[in-house]
C-alpha positions, 0 to 999 in steps of 0.5 A, spaced: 344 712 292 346 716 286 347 724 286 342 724 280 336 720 283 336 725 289 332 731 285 327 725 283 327 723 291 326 731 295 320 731 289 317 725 291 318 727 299 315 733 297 308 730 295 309 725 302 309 730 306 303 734 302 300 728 303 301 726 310 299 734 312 293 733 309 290 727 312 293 729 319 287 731 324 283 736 321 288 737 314 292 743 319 299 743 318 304 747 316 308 745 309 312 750 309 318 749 314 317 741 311 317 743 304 323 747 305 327 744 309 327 737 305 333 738 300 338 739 306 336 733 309 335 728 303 343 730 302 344 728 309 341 721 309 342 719 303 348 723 301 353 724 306 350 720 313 354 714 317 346 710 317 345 703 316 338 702 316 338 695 317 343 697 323 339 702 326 342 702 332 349 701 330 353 706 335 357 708 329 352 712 325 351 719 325 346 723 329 342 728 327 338 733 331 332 737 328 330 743 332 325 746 327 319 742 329 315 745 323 319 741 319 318 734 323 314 731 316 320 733 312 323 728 318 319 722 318 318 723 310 325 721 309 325 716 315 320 713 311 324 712 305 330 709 309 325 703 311 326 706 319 319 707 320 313 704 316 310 709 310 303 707 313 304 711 319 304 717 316 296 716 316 298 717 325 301 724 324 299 729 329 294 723 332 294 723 340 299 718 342 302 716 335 309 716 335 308 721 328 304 726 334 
């Protein structure tokens, strides 16, 4: 992805994250540790990480370890983007049993 799309990008993820918070179970959440958090991993998964999305596996790719568990949407906003879960899952977020819970 080109440096000049990732604005574009965290902006987008923004407005995802948003979204997916507002449709979760009671429209309770926190989008502060999301909102915030978001640029840092755009750079990282779309700028600077070893990811093959079509290679999801690869035992190759970096990993990355988020301990802010307020930021979970930020997470799953970006794997989204990648194609590495479905969009449509967001719906799930912070539903018993969903892997979004």
């Amino acid at each position: 992805m080109n440096r000049k799309d990732l604005p574009a990008l965290c902006k987008q993820l923004r407005r995802d994250i948003i979204n997916m918070i507002m449709i979760a179970n009671g429209a309770s959440g926190h989008p502060g540790g999301s909102l915030s958090v978001i640029d840092m991993l755009v750079a990282l998964y779309f700028g600077k990480m070893n990811l093959d999305p079509c290679e999801p596996v690869n035992p190759q790719r970096d990993r990355l370890v988020l301990s802010k568990g307020h930021a979970a949407p930020a997470l799953y906003a970006c794997l989204g983007e990648l194609g590495l879960i479905e969009k449509e899952e967001y719906t799930t977020f912070r539903q018993l049993h969903s892997r979004l819970q």
